[in-house]
gemmi code that builds the backbone of each chain (N, CA, C; Angstrom):
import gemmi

chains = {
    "A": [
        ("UNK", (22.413, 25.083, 95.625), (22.018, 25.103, 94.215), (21.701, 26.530, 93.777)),
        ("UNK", (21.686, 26.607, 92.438), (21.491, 28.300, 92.055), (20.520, 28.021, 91.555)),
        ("UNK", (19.638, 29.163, 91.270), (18.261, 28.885, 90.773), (18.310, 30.944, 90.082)),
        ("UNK", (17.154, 30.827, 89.136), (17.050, 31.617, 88.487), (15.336, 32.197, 88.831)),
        ("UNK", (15.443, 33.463, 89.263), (13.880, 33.610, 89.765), (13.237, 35.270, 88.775)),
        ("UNK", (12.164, 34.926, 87.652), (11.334, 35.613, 86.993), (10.973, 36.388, 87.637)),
        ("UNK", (11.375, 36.973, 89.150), (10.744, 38.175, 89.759), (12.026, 38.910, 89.745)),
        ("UNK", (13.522, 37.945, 90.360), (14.462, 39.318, 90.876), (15.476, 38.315, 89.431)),
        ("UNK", (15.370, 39.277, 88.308), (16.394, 38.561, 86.952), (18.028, 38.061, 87.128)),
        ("UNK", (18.547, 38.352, 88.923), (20.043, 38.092, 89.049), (20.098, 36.475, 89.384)),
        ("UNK", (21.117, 35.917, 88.898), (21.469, 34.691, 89.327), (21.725, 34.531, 91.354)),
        ("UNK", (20.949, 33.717, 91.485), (21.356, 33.742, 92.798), (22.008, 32.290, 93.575)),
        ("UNK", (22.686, 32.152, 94.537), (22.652, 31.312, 95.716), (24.304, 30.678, 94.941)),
        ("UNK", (24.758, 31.440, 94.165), (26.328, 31.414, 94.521), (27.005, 31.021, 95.454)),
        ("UNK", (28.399, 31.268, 95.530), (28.963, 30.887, 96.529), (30.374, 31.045, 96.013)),
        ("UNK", (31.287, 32.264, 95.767), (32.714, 32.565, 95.692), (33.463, 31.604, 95.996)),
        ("UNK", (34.573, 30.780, 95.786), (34.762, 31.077, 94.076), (34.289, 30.380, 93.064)),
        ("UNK", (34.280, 31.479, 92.164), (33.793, 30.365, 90.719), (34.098, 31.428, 89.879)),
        ("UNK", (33.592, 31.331, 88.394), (34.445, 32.320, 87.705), (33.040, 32.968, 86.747)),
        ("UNK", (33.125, 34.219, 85.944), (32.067, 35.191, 85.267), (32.720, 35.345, 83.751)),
        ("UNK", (31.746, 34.816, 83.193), (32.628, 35.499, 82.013), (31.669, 36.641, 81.392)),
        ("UNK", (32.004, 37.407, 81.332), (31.611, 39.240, 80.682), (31.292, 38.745, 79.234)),
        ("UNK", (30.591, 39.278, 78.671), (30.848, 39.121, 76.948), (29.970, 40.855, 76.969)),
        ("UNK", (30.729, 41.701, 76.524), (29.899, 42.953, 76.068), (29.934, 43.053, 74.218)),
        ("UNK", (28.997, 43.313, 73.642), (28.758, 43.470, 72.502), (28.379, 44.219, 72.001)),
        ("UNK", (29.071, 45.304, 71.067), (28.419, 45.861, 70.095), (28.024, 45.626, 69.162)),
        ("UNK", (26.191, 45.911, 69.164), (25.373, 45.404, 67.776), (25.348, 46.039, 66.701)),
        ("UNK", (24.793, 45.496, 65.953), (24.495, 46.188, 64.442), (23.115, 46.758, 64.596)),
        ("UNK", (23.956, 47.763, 64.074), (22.962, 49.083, 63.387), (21.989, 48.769, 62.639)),
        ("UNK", (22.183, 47.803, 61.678), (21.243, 47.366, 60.938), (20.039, 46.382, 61.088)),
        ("UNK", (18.443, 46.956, 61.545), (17.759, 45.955, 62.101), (17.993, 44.977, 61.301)),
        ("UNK", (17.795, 44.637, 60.398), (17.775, 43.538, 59.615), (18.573, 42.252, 60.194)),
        ("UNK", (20.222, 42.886, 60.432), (21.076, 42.300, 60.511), (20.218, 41.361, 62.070)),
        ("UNK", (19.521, 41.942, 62.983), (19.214, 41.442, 64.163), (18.172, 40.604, 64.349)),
        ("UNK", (17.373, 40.637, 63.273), (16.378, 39.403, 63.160), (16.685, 38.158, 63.992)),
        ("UNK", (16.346, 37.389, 64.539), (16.859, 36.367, 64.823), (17.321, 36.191, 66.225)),
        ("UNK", (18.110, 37.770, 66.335), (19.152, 37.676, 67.677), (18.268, 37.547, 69.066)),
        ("UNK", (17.280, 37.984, 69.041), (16.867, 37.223, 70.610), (16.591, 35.338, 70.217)),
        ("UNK", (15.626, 35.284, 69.558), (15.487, 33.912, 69.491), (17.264, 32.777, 69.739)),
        ("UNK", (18.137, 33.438, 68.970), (19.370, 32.988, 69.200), (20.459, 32.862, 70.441)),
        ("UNK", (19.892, 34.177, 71.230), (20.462, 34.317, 72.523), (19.599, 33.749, 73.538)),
        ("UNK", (18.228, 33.205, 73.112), (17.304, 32.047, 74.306), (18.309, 30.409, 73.987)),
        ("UNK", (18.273, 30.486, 72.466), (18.955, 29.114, 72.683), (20.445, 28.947, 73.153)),
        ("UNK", (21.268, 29.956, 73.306), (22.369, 29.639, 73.466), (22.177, 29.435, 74.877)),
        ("UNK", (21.262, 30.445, 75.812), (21.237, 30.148, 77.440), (21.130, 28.699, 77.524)),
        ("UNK", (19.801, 28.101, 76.607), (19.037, 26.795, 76.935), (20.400, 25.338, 76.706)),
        ("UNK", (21.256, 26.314, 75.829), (22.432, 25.210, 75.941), (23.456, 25.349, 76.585)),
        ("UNK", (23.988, 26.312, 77.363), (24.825, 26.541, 78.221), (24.083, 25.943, 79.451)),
        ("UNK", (22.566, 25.535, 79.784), (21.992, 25.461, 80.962), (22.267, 24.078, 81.067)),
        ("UNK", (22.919, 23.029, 79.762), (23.300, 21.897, 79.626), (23.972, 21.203, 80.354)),
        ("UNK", (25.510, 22.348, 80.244), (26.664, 22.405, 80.680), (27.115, 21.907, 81.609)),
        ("UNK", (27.731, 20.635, 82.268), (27.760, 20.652, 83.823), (28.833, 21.733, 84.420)),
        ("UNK", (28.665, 22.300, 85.374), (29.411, 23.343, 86.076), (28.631, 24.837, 85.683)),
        ("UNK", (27.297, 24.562, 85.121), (27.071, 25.838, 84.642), (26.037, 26.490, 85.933)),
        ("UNK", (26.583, 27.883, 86.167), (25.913, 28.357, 87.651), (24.486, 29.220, 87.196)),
        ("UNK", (24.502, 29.918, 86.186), (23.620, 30.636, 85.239), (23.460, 31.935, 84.935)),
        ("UNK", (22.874, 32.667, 84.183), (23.600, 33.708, 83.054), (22.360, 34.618, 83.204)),
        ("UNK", (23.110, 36.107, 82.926), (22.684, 37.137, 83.202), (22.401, 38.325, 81.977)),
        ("UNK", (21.531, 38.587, 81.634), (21.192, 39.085, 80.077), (21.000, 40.587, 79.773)),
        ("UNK", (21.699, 41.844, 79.390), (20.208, 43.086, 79.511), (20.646, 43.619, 77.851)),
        ("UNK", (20.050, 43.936, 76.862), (20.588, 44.304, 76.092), (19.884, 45.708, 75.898)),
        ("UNK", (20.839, 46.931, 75.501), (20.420, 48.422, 75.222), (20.235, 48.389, 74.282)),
        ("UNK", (20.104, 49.827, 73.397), (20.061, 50.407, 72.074), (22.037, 49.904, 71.423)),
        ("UNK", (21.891, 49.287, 70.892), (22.778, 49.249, 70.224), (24.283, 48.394, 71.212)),
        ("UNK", (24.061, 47.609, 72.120), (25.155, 47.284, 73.463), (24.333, 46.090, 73.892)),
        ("UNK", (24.762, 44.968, 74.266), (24.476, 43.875, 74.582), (25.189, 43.864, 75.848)),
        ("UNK", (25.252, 43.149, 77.082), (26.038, 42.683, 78.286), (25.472, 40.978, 78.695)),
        ("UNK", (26.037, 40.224, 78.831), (25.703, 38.727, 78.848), (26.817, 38.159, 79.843)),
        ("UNK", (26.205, 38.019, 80.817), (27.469, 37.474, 81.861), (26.919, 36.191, 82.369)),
        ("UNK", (28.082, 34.743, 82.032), (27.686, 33.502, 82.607), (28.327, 33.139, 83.486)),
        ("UNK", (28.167, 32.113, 84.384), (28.545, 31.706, 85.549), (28.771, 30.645, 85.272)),
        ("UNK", (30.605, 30.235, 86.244), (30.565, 28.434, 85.940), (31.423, 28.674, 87.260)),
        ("UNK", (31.072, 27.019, 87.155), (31.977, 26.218, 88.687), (33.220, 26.257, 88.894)),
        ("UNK", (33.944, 26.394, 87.425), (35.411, 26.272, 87.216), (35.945, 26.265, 85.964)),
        ("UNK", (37.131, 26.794, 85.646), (37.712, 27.037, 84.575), (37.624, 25.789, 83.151)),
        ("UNK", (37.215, 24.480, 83.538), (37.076, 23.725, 83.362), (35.689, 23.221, 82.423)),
        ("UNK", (35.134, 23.877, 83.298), (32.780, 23.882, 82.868), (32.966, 24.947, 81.663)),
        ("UNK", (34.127, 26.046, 81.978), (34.395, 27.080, 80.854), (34.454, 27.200, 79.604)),
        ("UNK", (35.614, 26.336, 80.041), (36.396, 25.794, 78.532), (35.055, 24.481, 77.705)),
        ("UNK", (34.573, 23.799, 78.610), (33.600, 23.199, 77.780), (32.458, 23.852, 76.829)),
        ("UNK", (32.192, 25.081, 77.963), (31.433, 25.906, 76.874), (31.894, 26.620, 76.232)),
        ("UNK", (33.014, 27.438, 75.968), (33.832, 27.641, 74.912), (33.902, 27.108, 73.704)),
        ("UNK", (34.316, 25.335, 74.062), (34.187, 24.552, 72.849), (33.301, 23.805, 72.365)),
        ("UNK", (32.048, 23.735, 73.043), (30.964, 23.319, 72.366), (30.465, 23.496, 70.866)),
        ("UNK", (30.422, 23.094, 70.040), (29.905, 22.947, 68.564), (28.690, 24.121, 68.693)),
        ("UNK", (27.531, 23.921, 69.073), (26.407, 24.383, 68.684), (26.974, 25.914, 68.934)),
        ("UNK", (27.977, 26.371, 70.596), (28.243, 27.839, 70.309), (29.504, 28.195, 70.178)),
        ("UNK", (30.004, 27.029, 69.109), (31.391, 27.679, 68.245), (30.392, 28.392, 66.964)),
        ("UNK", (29.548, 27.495, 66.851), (28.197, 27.848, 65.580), (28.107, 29.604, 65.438)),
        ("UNK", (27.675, 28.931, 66.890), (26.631, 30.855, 67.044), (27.344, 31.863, 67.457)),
        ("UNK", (28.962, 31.793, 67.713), (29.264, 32.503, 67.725), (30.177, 33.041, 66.330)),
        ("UNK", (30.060, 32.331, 66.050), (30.269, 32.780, 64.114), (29.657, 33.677, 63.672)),
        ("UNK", (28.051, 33.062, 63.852), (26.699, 33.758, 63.304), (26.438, 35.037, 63.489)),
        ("UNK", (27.375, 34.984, 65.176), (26.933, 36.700, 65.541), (28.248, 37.845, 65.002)),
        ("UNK", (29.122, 36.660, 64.660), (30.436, 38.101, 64.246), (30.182, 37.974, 62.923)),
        ("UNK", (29.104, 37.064, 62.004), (28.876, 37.246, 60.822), (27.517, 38.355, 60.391)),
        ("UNK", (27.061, 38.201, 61.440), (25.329, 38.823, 61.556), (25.397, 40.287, 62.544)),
        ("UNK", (25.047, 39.476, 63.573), (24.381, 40.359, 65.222), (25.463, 41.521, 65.544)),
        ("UNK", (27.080, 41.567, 65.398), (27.821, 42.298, 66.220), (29.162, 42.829, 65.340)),
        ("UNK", (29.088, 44.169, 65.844), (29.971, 44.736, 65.277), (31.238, 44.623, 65.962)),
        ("UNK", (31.502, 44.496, 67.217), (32.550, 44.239, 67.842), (31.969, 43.271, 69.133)),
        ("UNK", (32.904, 42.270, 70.014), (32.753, 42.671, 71.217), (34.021, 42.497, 71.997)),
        ("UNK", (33.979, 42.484, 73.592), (34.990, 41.760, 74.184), (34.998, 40.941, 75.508)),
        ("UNK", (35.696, 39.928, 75.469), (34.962, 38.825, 76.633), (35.761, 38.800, 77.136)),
        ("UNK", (35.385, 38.717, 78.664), (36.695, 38.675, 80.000), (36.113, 37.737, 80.764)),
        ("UNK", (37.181, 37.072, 80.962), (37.330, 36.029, 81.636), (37.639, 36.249, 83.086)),
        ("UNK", (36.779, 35.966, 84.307), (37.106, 36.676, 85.651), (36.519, 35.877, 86.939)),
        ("UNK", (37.200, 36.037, 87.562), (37.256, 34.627, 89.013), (36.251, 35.627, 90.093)),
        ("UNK", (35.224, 35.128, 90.581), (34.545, 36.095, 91.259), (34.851, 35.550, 92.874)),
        ("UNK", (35.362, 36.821, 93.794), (36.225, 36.830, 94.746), (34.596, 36.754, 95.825)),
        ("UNK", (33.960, 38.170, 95.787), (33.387, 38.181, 96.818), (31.377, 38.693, 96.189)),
        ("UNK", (30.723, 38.474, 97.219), (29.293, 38.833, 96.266), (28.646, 39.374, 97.262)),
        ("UNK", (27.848, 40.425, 97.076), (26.429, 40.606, 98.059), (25.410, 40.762, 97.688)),
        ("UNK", (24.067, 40.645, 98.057), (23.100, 40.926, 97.315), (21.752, 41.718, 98.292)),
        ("UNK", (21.643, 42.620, 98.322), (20.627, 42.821, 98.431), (18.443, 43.105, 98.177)),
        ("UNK", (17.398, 42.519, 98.304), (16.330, 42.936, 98.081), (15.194, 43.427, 98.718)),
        ("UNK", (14.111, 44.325, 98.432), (13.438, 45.012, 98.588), (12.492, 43.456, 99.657)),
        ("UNK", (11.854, 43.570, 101.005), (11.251, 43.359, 101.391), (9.772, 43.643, 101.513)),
        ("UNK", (9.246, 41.920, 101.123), (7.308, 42.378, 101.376), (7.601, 42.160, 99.273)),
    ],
    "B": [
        ("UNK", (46.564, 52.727, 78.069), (45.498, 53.983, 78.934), (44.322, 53.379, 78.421)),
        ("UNK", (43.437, 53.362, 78.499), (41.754, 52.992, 78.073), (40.875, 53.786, 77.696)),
        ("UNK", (40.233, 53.860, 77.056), (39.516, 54.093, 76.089), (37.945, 53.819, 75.999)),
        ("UNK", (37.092, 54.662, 76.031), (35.376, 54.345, 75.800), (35.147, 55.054, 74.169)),
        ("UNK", (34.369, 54.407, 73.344), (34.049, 54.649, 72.541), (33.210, 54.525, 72.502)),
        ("UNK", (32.132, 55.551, 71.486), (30.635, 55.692, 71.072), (30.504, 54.602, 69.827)),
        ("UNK", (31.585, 54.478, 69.396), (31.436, 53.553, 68.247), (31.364, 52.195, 68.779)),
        ("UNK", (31.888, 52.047, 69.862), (31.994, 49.884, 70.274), (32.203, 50.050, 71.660)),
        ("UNK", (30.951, 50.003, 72.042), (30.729, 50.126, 73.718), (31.190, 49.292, 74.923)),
        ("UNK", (32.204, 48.685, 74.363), (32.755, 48.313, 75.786), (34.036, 48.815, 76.209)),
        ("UNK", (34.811, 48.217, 77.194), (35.890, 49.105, 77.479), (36.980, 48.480, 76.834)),
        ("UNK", (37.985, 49.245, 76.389), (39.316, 48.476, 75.342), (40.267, 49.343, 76.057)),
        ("UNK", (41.285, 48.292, 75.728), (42.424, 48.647, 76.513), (43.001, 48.526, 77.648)),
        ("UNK", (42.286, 47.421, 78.173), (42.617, 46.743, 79.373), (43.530, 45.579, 79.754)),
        ("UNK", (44.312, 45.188, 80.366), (44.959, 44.354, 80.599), (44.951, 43.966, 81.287)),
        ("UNK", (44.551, 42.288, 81.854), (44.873, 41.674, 82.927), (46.137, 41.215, 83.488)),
        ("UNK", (46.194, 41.000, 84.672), (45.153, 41.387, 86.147), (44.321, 42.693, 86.434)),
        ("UNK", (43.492, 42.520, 86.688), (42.531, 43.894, 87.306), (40.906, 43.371, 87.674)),
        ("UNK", (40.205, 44.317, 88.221), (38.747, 43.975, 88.744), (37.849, 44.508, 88.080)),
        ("UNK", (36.719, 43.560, 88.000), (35.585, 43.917, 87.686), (34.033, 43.899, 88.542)),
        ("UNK", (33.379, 45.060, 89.037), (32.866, 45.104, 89.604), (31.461, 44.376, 88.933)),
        ("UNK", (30.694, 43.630, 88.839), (29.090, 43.484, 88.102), (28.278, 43.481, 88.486)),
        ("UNK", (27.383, 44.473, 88.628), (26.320, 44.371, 89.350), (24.529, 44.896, 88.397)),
        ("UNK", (24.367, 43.711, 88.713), (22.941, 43.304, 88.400), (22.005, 43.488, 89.224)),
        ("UNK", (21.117, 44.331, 88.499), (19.788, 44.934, 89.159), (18.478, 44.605, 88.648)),
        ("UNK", (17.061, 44.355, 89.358), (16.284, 44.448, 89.410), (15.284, 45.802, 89.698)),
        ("UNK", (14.663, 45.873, 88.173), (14.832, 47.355, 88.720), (12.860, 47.801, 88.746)),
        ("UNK", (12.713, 48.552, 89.534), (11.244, 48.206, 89.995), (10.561, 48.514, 88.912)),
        ("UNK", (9.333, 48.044, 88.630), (7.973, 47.694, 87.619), (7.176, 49.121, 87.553)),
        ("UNK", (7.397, 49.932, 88.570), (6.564, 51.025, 88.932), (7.664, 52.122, 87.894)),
        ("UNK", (6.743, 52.716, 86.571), (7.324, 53.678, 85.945), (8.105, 55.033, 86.582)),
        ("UNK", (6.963, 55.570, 87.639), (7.128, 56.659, 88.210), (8.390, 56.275, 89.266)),
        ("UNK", (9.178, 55.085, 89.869), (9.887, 55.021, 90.568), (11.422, 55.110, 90.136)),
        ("UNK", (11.294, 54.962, 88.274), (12.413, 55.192, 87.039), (12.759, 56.539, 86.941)),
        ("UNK", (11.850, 57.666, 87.310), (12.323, 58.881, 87.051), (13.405, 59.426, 87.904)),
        ("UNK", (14.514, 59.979, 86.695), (15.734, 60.236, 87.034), (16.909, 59.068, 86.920)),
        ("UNK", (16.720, 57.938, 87.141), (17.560, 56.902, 86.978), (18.362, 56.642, 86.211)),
        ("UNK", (18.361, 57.369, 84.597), (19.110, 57.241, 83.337), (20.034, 58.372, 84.131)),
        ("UNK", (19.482, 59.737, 84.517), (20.603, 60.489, 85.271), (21.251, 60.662, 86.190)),
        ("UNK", (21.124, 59.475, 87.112), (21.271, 59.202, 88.617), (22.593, 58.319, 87.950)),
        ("UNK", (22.610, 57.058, 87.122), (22.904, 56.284, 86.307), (24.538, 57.109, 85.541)),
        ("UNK", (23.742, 58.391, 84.538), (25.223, 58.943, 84.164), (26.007, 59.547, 85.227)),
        ("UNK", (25.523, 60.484, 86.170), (25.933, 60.708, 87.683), (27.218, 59.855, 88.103)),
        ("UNK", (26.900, 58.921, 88.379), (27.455, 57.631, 88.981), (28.932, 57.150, 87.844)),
        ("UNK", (28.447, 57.240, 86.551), (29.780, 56.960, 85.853), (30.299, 58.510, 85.959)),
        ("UNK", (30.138, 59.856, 86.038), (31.004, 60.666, 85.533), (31.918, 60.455, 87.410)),
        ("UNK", (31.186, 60.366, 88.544), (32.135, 60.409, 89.457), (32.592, 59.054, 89.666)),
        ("UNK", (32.896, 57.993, 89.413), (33.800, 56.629, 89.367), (34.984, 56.832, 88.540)),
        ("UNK", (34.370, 57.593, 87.148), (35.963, 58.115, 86.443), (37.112, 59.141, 87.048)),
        ("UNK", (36.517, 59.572, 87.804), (37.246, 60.335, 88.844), (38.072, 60.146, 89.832)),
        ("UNK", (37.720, 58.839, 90.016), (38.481, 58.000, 91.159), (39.989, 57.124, 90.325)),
        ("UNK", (41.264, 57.357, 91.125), (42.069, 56.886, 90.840), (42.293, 55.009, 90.369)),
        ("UNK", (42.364, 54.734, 89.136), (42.372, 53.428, 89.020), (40.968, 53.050, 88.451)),
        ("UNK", (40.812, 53.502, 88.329), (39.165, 53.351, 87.160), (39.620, 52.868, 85.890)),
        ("UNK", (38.855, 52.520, 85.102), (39.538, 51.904, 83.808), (38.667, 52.074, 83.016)),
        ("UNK", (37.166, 52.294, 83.574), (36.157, 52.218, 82.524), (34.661, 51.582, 83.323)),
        ("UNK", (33.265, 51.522, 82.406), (32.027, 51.239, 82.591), (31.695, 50.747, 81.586)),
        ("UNK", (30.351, 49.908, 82.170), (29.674, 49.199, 80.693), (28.337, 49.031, 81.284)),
        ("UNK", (27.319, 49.549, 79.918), (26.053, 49.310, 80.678), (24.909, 49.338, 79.736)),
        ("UNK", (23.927, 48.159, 80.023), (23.498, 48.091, 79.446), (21.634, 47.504, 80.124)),
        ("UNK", (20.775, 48.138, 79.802), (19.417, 48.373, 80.687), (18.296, 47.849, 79.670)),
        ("UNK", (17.553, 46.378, 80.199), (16.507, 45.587, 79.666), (15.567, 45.870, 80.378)),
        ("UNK", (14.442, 45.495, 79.940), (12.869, 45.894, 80.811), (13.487, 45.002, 82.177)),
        ("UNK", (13.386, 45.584, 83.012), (13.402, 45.082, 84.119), (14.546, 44.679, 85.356)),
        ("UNK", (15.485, 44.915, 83.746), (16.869, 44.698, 84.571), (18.146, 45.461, 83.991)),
        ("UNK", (19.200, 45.595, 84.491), (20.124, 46.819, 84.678), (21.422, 46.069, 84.676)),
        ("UNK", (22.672, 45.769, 84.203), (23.887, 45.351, 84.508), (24.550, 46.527, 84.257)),
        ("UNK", (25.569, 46.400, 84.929), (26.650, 47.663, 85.116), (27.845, 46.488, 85.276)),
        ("UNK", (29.003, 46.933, 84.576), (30.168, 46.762, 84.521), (31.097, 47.533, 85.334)),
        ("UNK", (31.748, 47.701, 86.472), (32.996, 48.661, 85.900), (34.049, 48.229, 86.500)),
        ("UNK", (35.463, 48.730, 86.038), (36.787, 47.850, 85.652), (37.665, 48.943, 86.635)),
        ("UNK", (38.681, 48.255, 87.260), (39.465, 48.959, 88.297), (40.639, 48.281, 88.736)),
        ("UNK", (41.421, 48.943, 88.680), (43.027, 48.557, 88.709), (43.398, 47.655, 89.390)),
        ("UNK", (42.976, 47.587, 90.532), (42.688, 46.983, 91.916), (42.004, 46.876, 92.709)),
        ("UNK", (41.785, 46.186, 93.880), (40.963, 46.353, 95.179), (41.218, 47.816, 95.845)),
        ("UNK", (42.059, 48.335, 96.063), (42.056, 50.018, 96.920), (41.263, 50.694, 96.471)),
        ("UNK", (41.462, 50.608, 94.306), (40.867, 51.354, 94.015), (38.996, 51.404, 94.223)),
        ("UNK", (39.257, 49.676, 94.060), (37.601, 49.144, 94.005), (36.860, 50.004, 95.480)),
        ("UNK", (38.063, 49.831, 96.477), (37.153, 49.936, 97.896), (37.021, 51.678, 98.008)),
        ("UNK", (38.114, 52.558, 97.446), (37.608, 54.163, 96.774), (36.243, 54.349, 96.408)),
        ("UNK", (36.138, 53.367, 95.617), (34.823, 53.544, 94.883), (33.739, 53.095, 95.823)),
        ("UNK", (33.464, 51.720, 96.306), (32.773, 51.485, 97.398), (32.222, 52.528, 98.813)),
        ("UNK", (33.242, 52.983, 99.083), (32.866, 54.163, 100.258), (32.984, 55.494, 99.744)),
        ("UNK", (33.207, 55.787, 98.472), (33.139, 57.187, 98.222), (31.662, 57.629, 98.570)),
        ("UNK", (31.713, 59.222, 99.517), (30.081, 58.977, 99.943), (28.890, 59.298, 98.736)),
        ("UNK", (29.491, 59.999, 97.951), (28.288, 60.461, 96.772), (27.575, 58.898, 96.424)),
        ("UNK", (28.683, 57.636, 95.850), (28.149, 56.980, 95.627), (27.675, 55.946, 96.676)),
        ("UNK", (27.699, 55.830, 97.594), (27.259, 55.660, 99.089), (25.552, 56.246, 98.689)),
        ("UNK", (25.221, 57.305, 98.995), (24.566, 58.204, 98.964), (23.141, 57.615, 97.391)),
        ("UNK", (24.144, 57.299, 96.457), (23.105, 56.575, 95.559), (22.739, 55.493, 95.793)),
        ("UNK", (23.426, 54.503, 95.540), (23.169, 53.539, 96.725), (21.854, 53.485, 97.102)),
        ("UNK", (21.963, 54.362, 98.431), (20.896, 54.503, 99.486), (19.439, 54.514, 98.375)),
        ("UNK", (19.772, 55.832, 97.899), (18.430, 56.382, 96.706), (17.798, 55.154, 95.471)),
        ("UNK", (19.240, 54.032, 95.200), (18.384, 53.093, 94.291), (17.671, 52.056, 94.768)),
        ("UNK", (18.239, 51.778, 96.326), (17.717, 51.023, 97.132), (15.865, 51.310, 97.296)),
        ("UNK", (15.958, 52.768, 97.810), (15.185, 53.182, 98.028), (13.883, 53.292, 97.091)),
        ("UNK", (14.444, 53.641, 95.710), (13.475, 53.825, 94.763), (13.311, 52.791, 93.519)),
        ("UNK", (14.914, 52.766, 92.951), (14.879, 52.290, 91.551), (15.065, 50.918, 91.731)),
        ("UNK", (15.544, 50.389, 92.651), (15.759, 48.470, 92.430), (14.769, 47.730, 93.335)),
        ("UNK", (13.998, 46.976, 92.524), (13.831, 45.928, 93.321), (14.472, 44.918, 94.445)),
        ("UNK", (15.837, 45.061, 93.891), (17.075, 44.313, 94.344), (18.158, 44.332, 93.649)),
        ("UNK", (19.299, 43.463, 94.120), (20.495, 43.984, 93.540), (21.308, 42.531, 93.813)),
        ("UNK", (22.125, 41.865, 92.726), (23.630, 41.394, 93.398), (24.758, 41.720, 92.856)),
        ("UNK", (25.473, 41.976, 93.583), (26.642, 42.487, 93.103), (27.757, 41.325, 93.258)),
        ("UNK", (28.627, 41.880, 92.507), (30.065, 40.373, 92.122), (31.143, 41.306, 92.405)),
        ("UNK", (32.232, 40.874, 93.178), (33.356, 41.519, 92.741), (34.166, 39.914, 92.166)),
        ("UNK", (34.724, 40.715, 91.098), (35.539, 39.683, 90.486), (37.187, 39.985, 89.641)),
        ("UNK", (37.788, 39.415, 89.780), (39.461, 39.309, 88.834), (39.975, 39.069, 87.530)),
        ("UNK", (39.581, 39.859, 86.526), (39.765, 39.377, 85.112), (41.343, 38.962, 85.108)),
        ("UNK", (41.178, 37.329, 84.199), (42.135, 36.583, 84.335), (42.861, 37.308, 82.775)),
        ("UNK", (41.743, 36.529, 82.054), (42.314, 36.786, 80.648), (41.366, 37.514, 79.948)),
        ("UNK", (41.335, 38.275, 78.380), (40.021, 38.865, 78.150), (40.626, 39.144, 76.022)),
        ("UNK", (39.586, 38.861, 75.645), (39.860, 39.155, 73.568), (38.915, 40.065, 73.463)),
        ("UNK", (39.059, 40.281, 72.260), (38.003, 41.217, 71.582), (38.038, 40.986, 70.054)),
        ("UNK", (36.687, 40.849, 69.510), (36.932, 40.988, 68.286), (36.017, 42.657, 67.716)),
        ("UNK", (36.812, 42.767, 66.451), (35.761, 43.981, 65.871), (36.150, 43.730, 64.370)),
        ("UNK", (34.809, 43.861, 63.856), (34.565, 44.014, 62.608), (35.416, 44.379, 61.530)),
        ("UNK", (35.825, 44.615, 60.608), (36.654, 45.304, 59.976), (36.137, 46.499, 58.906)),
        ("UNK", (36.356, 47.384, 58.958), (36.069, 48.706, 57.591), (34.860, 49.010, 58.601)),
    ],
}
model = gemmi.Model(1)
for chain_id, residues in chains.items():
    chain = gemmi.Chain(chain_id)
    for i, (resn, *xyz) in enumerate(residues, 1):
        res = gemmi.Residue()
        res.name, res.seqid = resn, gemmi.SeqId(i, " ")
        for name, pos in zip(("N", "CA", "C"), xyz):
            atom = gemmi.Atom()
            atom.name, atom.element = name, gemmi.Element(name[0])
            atom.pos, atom.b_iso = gemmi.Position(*pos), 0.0
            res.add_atom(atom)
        chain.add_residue(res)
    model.add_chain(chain)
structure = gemmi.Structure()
structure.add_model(model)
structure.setup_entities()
């Protein structure tokens, strides 16, 4: 099982293969325009965490650059979240609102390691 | 050929098949253990562009946590990058200082869009 741990923020207890999808985003300049956008990017996790096949998702956003990478079981768990209603919604909202550009890659993850700090 | 822009921070101009390296960090709580890391950080992208089959970086740094993107033609090139010793050598130093921990993905972009804004 994968589990998500508030001390080390990476998805862990994977297991190659399964697939990542990248979404990098460029935001708007305009605070205004961003109101909203964290509250919006908790609910989209809380509904992708729905998902069956969903492994779980990885968040850091900069000055002006977003990176959001989710995890699924199979091309399949993908496409469900792809077409889900609530984030066909929000992803409207954000090419209407939150983002000036972005681009999402779709990618089969081959091999993983992880290392952490002991104690 | 590919392309980084200051205007829309991710990488364009890519075409699948190719790799994406992702690696997600935990990056330690202790302020004083951050110093240098934004330049340890650009370091690290100016010598990966250097390496044959590079395509590009993406990055983006939240309280606590760190994702790095970067995109590569192939596995030879990926494993260039892997044992090149400078970045070997950082490595060692983020281990040492700046991460709590780390997992890293290697993965195969299948397919990948982009949208951008218009005007």
């Amino acid at each position: 099982m994968t589990s998500w741990s508030a001390e080390l923020p990476f998805v862990r207890g994977t297991t190659p293969p399964y697939y990542a999808a990248i979404l990098t985003t460029a935001l708007s300049t305009e605070p205004a325009d961003l109101v909203g956008y964290a509250e919006a990017a908790a609910e989209m996790a809380d509904l992708a965490a729905q998902i069956d096949g969903y492994l779980g998702m990885e968040f850091a956003r900069d000055e002006g650059c977003g990176i959001t990478v989710s995890y699924w079981r199979d091309l399949n768990a993908l496409r469900n979240w792809r077409d889900n209603l609530e984030h066909v919604a929000a992803q409207r909202q954000g090419r209407e609102r939150f983002y000036r550009g972005y681009r999402a890659r779709i990618s089969r993850v081959e091999r993983e390691y992880e290392w952490a700090r002991q104690g």
